[in-house]
C-alpha positions as CSV (number, residue, x, y, z in Angstrom):
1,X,-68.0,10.6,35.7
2,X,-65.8,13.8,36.3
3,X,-67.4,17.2,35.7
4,X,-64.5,17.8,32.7
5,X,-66.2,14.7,31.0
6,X,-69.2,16.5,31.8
7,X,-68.4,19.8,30.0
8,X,-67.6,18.0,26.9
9,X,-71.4,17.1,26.2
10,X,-74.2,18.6,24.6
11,X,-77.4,19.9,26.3
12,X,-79.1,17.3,24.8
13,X,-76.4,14.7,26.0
14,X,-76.4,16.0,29.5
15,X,-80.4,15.7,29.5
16,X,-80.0,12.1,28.8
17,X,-77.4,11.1,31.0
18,X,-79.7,13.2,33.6
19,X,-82.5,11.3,33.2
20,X,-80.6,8.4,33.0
21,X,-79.1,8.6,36.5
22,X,-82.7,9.8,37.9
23,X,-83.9,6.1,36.9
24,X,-80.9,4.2,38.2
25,X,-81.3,6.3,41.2
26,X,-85.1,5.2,41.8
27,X,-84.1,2.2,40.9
28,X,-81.7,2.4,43.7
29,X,-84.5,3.8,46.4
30,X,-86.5,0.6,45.8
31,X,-83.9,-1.8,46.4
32,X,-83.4,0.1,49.2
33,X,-87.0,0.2,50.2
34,X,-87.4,-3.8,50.1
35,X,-84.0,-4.4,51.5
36,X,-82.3,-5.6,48.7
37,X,-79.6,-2.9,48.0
38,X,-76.0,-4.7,48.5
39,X,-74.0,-1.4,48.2
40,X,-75.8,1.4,50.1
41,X,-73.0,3.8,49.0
42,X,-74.3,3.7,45.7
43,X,-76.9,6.0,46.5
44,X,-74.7,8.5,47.8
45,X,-73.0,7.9,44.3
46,X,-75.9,8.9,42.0
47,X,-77.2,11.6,44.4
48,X,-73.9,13.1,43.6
49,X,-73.8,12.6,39.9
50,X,-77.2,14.1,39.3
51,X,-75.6,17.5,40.7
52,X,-72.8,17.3,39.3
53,X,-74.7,16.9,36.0
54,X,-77.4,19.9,36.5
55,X,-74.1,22.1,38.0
56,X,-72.5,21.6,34.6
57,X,-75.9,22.4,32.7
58,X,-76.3,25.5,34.8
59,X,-73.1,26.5,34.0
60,X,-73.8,26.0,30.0
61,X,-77.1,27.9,30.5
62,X,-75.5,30.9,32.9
63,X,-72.9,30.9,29.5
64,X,-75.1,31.1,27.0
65,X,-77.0,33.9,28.4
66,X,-73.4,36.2,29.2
């Protein structure tokens, strides 16, 4: 998921994908927890989606306000 995807969503969109990637990525911390997670590098991979998606949403917000 590349931030340029990214831009091309709504705030609404962007708030589901969000909370989409919050649950894969608890999902993720209780594999992790009971030792079950095969790819520990996806963790590192959601961690990093989740701020690429609330950079892009600050970026819409900080626009909408100029």
């Amino acid at each position: 998921m590349n931030a340029s995807d990214l831009r091309q969503k709504s705030a609404d969109e962007l708030q589901e994908t969000l909370i989409e990637l919050r649950k894969e990525q608890f999902n993720l911390r209780m594999q992790k927890g009971t030792g079950q997670l095969s790819r520990p590098s996806e963790v590192n991979r959601v961690r990093k989606a989740i701020a690429r998606v609330k950079t892009v949403m600050n970026e819409k917000r900080a626009g909408d306000e100029k």
